[in-house]
PDB file of the backbone (N, CA, C, O) and the ligand in Angstrom, with CONECT records:
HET     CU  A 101       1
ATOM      1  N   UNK A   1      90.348 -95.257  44.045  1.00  0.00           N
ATOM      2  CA  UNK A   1      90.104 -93.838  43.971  1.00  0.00           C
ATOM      3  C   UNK A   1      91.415 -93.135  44.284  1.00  0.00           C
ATOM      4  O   UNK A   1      92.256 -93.634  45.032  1.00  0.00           O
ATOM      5  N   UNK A   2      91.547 -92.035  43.724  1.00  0.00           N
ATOM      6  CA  UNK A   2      92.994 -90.908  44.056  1.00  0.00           C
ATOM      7  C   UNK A   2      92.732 -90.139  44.003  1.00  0.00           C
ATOM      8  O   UNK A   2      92.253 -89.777  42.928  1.00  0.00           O
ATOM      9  N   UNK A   3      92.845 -88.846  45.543  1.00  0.00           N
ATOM     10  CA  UNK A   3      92.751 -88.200  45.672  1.00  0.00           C
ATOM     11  C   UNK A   3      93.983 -87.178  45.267  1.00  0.00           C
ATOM     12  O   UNK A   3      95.118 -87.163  45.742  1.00  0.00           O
ATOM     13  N   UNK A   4      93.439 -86.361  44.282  1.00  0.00           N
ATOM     14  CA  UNK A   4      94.535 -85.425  44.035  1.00  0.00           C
ATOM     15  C   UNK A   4      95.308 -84.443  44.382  1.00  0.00           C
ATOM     16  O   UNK A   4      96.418 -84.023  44.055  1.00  0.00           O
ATOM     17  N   UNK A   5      94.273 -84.096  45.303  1.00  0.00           N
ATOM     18  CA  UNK A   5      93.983 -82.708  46.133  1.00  0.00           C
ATOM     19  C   UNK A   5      95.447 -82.857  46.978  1.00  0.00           C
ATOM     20  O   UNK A   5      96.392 -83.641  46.901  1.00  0.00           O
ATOM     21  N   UNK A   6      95.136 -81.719  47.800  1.00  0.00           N
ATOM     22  CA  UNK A   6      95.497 -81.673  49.153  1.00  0.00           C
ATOM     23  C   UNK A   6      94.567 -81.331  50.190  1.00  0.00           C
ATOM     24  O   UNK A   6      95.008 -80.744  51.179  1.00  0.00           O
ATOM     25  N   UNK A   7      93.168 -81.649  50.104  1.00  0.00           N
ATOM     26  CA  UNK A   7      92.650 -81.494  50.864  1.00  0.00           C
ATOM     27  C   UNK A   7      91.693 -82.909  51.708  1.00  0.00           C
ATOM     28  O   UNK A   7      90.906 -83.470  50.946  1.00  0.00           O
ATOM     29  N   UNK A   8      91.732 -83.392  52.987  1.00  0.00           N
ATOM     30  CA  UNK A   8      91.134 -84.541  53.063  1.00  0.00           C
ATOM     31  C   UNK A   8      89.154 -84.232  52.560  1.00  0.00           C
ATOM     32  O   UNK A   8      88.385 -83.288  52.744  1.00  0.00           O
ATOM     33  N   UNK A   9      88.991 -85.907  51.738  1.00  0.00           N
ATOM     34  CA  UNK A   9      87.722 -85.843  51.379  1.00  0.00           C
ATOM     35  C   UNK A   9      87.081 -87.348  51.929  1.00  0.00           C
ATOM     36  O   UNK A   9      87.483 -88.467  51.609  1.00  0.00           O
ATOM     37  N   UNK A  10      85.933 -86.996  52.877  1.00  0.00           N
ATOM     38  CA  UNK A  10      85.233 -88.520  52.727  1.00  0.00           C
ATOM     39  C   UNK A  10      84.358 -88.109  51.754  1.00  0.00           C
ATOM     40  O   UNK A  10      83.613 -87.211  51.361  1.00  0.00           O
ATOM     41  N   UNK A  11      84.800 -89.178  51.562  1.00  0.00           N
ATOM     42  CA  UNK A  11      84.343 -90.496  50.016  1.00  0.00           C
ATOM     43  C   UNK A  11      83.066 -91.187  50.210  1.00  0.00           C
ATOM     44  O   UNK A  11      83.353 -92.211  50.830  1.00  0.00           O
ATOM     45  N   UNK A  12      81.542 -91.146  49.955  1.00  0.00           N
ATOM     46  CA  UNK A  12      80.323 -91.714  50.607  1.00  0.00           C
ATOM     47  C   UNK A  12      79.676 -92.761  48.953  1.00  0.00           C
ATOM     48  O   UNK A  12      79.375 -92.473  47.795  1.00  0.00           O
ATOM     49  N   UNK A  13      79.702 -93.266  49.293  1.00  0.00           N
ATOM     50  CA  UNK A  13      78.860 -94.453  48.489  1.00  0.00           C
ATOM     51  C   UNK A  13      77.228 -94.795  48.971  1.00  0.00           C
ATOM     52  O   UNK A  13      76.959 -95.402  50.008  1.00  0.00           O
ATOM     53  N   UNK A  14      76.568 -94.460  48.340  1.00  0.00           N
ATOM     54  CA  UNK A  14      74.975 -95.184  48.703  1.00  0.00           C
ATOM     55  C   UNK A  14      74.552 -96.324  48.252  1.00  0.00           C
ATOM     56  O   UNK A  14      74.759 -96.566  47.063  1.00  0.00           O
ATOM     57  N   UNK A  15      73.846 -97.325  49.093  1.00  0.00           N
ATOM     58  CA  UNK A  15      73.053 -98.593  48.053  1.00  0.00           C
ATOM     59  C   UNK A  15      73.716 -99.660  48.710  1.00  0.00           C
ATOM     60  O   UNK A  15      73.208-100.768  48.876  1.00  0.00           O
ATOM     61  N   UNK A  16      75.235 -99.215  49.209  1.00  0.00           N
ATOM     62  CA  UNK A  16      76.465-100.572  49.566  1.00  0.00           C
ATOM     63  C   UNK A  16      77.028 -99.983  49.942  1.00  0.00           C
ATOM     64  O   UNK A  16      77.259 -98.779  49.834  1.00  0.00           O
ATOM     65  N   UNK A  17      77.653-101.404  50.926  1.00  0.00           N
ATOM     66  CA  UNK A  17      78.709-100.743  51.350  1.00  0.00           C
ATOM     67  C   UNK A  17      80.286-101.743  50.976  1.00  0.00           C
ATOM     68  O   UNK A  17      80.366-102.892  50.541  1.00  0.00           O
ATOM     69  N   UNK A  18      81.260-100.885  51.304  1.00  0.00           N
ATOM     70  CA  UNK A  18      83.104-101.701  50.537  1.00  0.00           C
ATOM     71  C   UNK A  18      83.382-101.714  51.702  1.00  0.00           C
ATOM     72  O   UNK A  18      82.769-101.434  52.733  1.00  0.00           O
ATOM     73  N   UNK A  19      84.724-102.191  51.382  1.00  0.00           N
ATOM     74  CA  UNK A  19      85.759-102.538  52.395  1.00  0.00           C
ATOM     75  C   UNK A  19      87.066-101.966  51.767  1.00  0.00           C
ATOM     76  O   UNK A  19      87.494-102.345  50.677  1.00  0.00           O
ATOM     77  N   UNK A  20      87.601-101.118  52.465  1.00  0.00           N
ATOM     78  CA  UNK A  20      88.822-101.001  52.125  1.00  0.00           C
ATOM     79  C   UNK A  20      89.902-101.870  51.713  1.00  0.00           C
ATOM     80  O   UNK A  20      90.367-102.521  52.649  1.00  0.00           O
ATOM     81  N   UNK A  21      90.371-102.047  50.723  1.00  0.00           N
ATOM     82  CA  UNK A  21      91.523-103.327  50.888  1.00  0.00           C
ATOM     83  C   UNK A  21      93.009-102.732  50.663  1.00  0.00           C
ATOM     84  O   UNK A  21      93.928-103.470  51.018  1.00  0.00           O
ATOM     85  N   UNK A  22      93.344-101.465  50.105  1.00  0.00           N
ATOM     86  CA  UNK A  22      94.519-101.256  49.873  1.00  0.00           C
ATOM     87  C   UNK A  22      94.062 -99.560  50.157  1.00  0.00           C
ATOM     88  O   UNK A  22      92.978 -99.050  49.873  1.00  0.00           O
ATOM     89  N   UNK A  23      95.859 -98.560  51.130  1.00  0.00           N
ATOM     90  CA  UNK A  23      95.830 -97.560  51.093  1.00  0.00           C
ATOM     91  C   UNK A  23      96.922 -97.055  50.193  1.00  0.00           C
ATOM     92  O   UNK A  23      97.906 -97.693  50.568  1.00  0.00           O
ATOM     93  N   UNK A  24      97.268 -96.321  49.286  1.00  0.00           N
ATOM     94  CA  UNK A  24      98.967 -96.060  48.534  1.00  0.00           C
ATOM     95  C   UNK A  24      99.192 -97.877  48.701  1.00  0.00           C
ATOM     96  O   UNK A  24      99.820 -98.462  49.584  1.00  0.00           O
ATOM     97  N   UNK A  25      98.555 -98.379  47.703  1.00  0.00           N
ATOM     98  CA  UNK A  25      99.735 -99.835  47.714  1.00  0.00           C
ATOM     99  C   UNK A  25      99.799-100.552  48.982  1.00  0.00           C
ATOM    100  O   UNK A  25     100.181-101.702  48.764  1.00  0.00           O
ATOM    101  N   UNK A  26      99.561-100.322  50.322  1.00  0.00           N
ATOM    102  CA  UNK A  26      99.201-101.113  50.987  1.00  0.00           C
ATOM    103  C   UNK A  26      98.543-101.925  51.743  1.00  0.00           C
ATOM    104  O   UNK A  26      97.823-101.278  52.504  1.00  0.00           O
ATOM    105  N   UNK A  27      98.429-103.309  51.926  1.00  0.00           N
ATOM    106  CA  UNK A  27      97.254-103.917  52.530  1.00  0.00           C
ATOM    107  C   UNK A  27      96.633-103.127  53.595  1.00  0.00           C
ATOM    108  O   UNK A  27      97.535-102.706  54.318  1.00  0.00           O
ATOM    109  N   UNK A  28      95.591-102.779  53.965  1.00  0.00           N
ATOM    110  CA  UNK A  28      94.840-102.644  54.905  1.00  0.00           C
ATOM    111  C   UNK A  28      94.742-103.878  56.168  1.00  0.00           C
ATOM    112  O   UNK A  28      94.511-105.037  55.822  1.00  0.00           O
ATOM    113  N   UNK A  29      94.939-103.529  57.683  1.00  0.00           N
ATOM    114  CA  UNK A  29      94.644-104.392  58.508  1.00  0.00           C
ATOM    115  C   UNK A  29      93.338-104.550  58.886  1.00  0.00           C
ATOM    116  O   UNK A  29      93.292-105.469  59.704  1.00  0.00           O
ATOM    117  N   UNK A  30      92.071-104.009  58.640  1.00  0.00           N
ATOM    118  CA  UNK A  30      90.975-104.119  58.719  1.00  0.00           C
ATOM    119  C   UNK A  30      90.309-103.792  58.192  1.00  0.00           C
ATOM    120  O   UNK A  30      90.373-102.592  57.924  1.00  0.00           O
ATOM    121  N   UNK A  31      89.340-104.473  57.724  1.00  0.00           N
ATOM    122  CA  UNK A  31      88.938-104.640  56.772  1.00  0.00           C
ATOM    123  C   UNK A  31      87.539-104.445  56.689  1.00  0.00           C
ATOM    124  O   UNK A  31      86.875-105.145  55.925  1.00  0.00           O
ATOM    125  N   UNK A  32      86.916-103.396  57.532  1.00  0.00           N
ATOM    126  CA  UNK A  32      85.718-103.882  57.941  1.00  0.00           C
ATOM    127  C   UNK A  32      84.233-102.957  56.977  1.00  0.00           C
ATOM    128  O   UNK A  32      84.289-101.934  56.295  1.00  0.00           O
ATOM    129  N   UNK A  33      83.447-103.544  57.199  1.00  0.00           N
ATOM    130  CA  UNK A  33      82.452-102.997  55.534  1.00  0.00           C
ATOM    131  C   UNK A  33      81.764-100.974  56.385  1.00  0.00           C
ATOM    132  O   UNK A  33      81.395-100.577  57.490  1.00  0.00           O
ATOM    133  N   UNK A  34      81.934-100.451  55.205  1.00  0.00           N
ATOM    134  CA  UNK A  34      81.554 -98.813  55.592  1.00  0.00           C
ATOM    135  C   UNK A  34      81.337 -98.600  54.334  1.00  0.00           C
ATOM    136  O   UNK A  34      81.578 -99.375  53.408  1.00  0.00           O
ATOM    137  N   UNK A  35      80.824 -97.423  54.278  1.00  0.00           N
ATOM    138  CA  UNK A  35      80.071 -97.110  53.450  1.00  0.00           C
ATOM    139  C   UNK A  35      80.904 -95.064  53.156  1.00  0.00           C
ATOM    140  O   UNK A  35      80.900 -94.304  52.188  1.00  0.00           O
ATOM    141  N   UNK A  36      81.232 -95.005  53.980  1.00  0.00           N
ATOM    142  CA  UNK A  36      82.839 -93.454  53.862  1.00  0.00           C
ATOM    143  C   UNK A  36      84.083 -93.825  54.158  1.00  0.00           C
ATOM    144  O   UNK A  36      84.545 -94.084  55.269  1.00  0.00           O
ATOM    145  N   UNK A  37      84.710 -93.842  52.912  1.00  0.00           N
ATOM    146  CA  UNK A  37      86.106 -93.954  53.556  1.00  0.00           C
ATOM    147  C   UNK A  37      86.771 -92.257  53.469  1.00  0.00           C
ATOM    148  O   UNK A  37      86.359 -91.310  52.799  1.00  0.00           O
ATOM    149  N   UNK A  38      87.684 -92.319  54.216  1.00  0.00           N
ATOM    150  CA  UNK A  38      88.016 -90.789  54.770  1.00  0.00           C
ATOM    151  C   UNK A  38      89.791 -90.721  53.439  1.00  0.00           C
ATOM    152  O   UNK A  38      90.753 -91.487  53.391  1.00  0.00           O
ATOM    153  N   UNK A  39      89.563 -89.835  52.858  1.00  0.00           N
ATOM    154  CA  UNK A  39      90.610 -90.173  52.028  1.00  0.00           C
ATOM    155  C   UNK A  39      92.457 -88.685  51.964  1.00  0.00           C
ATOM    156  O   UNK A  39      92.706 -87.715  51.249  1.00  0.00           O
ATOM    157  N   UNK A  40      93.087 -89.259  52.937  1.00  0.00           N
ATOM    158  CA  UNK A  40      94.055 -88.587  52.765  1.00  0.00           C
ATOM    159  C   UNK A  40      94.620 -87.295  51.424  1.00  0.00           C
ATOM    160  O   UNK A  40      94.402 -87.283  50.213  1.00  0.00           O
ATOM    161  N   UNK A  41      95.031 -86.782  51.894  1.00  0.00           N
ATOM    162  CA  UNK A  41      95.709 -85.587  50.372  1.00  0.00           C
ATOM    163  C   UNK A  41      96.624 -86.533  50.162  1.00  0.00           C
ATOM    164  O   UNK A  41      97.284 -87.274  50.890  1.00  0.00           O
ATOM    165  N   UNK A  42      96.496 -86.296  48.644  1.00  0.00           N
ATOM    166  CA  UNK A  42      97.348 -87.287  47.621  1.00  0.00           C
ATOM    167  C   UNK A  42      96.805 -88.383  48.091  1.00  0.00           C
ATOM    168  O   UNK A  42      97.744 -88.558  48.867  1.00  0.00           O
ATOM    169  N   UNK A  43      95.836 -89.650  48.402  1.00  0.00           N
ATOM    170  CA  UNK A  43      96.265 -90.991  48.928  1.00  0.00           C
ATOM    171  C   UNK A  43      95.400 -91.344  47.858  1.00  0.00           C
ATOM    172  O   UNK A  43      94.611 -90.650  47.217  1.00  0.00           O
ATOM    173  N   UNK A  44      95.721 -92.679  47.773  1.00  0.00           N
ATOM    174  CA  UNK A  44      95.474 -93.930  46.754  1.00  0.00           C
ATOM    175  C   UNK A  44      94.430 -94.804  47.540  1.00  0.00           C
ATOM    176  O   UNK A  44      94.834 -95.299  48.592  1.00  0.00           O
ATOM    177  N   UNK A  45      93.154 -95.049  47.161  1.00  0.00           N
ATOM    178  CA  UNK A  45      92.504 -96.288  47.973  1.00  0.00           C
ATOM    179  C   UNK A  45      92.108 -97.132  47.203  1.00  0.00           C
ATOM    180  O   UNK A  45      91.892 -96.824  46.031  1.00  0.00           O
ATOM    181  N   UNK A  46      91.931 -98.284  47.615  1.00  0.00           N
ATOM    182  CA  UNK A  46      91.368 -99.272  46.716  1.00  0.00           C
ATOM    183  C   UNK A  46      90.665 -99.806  47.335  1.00  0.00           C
ATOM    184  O   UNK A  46      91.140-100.334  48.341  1.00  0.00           O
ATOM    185  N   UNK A  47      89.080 -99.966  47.061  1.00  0.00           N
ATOM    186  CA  UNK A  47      87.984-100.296  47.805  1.00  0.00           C
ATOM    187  C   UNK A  47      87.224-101.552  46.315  1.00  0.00           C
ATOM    188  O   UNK A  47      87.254-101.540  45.084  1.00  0.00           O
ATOM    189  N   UNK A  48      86.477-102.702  47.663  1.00  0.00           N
ATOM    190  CA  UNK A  48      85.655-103.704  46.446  1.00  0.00           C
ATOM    191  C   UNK A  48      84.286-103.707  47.723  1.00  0.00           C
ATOM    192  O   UNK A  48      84.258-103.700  48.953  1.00  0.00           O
ATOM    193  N   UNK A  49      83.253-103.720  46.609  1.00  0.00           N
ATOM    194  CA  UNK A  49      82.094-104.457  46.974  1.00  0.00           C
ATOM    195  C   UNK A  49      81.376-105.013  46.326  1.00  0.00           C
ATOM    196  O   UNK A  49      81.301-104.714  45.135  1.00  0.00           O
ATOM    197  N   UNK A  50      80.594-106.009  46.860  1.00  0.00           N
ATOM    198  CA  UNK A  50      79.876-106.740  45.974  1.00  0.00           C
ATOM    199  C   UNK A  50      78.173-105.938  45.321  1.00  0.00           C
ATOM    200  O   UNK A  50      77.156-106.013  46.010  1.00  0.00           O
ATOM    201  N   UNK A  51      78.186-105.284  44.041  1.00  0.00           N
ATOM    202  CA  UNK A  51      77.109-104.547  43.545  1.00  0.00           C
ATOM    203  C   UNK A  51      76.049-105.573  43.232  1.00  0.00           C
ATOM    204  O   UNK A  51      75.940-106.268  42.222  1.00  0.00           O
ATOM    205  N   UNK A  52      75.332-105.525  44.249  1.00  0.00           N
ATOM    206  CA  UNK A  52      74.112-106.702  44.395  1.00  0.00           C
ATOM    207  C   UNK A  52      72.654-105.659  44.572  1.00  0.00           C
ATOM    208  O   UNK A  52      71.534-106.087  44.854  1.00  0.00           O
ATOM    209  N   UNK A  53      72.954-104.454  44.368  1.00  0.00           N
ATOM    210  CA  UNK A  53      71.488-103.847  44.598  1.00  0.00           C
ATOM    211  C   UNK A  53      71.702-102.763  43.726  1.00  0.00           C
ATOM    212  O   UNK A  53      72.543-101.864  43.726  1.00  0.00           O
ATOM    213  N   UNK A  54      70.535-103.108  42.805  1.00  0.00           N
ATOM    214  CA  UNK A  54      70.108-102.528  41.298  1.00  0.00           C
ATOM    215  C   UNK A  54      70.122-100.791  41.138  1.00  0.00           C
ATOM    216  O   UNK A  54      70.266-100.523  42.331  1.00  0.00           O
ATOM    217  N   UNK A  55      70.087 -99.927  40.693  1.00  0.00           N
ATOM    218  CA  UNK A  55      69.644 -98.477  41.156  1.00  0.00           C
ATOM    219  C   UNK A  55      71.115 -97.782  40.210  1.00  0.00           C
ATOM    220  O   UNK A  55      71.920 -98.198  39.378  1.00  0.00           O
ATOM    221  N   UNK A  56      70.857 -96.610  40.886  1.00  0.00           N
ATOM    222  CA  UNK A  56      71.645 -95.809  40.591  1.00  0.00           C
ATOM    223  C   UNK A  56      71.960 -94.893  41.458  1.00  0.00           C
ATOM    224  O   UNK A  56      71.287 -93.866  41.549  1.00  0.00           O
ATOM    225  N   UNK A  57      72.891 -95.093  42.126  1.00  0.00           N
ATOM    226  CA  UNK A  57      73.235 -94.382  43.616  1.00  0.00           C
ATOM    227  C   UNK A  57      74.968 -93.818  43.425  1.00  0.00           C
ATOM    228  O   UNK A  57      76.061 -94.143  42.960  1.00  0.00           O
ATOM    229  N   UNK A  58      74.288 -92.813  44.122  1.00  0.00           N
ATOM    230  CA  UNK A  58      74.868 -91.814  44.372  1.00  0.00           C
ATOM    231  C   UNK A  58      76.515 -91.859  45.285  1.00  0.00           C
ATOM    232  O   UNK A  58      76.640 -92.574  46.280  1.00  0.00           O
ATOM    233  N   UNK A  59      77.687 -90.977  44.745  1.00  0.00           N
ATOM    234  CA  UNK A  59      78.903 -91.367  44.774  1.00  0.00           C
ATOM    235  C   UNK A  59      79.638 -89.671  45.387  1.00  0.00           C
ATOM    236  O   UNK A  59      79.959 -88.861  44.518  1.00  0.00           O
ATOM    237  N   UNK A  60      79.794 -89.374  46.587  1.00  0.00           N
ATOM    238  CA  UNK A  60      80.177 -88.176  46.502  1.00  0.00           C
ATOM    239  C   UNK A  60      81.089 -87.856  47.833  1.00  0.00           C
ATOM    240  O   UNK A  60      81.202 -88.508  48.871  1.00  0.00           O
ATOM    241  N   UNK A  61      81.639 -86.742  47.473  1.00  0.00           N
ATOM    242  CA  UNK A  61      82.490 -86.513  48.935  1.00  0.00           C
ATOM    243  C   UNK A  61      81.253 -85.810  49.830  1.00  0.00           C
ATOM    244  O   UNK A  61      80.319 -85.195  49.316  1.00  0.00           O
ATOM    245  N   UNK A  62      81.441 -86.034  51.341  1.00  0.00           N
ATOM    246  CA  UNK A  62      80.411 -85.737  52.452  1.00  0.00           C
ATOM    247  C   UNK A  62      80.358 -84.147  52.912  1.00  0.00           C
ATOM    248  O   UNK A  62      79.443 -83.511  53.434  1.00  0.00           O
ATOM    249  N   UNK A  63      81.733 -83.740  52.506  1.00  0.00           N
ATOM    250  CA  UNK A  63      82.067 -81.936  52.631  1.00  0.00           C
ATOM    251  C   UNK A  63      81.016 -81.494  51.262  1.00  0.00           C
ATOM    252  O   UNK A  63      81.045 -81.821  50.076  1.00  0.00           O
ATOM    253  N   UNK A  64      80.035 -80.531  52.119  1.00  0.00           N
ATOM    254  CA  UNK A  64      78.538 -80.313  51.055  1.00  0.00           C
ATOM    255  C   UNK A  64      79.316 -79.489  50.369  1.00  0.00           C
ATOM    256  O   UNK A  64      79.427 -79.865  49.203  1.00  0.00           O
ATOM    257  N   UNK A  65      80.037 -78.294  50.672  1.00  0.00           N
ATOM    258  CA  UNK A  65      80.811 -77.845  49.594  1.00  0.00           C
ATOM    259  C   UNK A  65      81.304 -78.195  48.657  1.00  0.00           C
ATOM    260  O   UNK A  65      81.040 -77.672  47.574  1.00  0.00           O
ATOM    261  N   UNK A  66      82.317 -79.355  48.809  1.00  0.00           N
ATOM    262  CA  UNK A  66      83.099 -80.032  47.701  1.00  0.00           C
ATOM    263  C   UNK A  66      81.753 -80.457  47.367  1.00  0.00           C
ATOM    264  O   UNK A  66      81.106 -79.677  46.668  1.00  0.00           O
ATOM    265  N   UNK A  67      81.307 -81.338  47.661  1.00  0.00           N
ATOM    266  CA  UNK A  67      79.945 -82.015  46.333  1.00  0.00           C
ATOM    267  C   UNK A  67      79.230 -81.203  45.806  1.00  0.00           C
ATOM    268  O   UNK A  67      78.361 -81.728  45.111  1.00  0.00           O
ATOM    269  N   UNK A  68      79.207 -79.554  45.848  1.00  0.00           N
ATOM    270  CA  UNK A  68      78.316 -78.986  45.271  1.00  0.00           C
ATOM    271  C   UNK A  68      79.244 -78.191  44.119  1.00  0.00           C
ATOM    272  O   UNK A  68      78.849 -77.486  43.190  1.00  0.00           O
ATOM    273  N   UNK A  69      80.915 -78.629  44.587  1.00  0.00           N
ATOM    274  CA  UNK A  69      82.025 -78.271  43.723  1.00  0.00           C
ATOM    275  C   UNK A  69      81.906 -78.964  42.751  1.00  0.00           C
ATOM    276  O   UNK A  69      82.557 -78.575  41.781  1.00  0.00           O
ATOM    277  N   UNK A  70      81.237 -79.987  42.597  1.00  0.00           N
ATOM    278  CA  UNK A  70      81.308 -81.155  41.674  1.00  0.00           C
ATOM    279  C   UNK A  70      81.866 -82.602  42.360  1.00  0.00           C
ATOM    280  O   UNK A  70      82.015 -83.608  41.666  1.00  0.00           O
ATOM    281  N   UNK A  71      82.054 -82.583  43.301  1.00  0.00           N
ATOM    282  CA  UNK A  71      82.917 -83.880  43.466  1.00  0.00           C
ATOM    283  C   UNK A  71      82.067 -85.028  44.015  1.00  0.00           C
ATOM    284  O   UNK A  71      82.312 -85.629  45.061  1.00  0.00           O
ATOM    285  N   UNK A  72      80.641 -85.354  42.869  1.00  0.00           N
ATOM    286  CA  UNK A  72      79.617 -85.934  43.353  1.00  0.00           C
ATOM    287  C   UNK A  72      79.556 -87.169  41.776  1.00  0.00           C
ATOM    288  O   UNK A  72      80.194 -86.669  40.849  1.00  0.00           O
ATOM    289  N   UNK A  73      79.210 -87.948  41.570  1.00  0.00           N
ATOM    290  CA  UNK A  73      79.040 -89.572  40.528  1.00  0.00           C
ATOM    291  C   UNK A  73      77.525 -90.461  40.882  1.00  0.00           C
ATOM    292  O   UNK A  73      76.779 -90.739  41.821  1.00  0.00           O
ATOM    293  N   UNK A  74      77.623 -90.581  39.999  1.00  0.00           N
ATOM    294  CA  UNK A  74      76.791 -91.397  40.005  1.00  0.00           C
ATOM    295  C   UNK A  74      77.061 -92.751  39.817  1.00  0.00           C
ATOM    296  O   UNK A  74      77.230 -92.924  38.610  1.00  0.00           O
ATOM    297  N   UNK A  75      77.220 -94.110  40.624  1.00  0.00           N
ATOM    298  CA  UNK A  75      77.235 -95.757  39.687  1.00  0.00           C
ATOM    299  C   UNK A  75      75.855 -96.098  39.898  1.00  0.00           C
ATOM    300  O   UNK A  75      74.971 -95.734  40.674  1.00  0.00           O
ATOM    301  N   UNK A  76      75.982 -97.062  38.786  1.00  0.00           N
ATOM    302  CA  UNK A  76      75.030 -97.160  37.758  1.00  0.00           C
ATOM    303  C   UNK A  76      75.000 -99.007  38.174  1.00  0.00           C
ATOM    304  O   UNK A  76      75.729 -99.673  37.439  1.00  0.00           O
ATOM    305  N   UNK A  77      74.348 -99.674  39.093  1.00  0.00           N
ATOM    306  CA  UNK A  77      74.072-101.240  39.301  1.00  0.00           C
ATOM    307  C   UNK A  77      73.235-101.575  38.283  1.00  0.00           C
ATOM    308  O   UNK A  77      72.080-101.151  38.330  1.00  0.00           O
ATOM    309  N   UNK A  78      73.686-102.442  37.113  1.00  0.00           N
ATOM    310  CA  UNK A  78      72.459-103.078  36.147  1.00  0.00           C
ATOM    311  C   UNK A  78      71.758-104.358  36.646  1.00  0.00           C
ATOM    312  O   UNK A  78      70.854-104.866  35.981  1.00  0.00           O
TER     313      UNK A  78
HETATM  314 CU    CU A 101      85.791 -83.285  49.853  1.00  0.00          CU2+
END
């Protein structure tokens, strides 16, 4: 994910949860499973999880404003 902004956004995933593995290009020292990652102005994240539960859940920043700005997705588990 890349945040373009300059404004910080957590990032909320439903259904699962990731692990951070990379911030801007670099490894992450912990690694541990969440379900918001908090995402710097301008920063780069790179998050994996394993999509093991079916649905269609919901993808959005946690500031109700911004998600009602639009900054809300949907993924789609087949
Ligand atoms: Cu936001």
């Amino acid at each position: 994910m890349k945040n373009d902004t300059a404004w910080h956004h957590p990032i909320h995933l439903h259904g699962h949860a990731f692990r951070v593995l990379r911030r801007n290009g670099r490894p992450t020292q912990h690694k541990e499973w969440q379900d918001t990652v908090l995402m710097w102005p301008r920063e780069e994240v790179e998050v994996a999880f394993v999509a093991d539960n079916p649905g269609h859940w919901m993808f959005h920043c946690h500031i109700l404003e911004h998600q009602e700005g639009g900054m809300m997705s949907v993924v789609e588990v087949g």
